[in-house]
N, C-alpha and C positions, 0 to 999 in steps of 0.2 A: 493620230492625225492632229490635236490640238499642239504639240511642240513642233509642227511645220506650217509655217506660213505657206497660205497659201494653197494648202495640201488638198484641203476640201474640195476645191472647183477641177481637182483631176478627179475625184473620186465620183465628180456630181456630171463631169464629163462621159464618166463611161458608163454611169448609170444611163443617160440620154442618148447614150450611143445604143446602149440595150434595147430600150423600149422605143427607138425608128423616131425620136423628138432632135431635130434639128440644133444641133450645137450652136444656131446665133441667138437662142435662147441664154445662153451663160453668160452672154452678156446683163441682161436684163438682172441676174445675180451679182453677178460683178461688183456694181455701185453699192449695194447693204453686204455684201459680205464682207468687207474692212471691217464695218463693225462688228456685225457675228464674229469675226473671228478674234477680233480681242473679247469679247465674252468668251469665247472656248478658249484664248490664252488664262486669261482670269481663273476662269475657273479650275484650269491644269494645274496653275501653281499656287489656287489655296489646296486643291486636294493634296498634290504633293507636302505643301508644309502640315499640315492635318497628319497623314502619314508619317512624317519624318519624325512630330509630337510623340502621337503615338507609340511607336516603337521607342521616342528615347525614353519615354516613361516606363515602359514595359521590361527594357535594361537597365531600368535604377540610373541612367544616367542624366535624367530630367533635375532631380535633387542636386542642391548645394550638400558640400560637405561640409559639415560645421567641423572648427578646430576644436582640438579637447583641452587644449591647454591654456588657453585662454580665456582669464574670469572673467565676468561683464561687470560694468562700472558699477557699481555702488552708489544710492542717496547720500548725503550730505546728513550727518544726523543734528548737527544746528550748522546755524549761520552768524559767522561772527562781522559783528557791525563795526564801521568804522567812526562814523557820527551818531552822538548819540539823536534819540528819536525825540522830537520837540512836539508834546502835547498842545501847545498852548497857539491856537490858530487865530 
């Protein structure tokens, strides 16, 4: 129900239709169910990204693959100067 717009006030329609409550009630829903319903969009697609984590962690395919071939940079084991350094301030 949360990936259709909308979808909730048919569901909340035939529940009203069940229990003999007059359908000009869903109006009175109408006007906060926009928001509600981006709360239940929101919430649809952190669960789906949550899931989709998930499983790509679960298939090893969450990880980078490091390359084998290649060293990583090295320190500098001195530094050569181009001016000499003037003690005298």
């Amino acid at each position: 129900m949360a990936g259709v717009p909308r979808a909730s006030l048919v569901v909340i329609a035939a529940t009203m239709a069940m229990f003999s409550i007059p359908e000009a009630g869903l109006l009175l829903i109408l006007a906060v169910d926009h928001f509600l319903d981006m709360g239940r969009s929101a919430t649809n697609v952190v669960g789906n990204a949550v899931a989709s984590a998930v499983v790509a962690k679960w298939e090893g395919e969450l990880d980078p693959e490091e390359p084998a071939d290649i060293e990583p940079p090295h320190a500098p084991s001195h530094v050569a100067r181009t001016k000499p350094i003037d003690d005298h301030f």
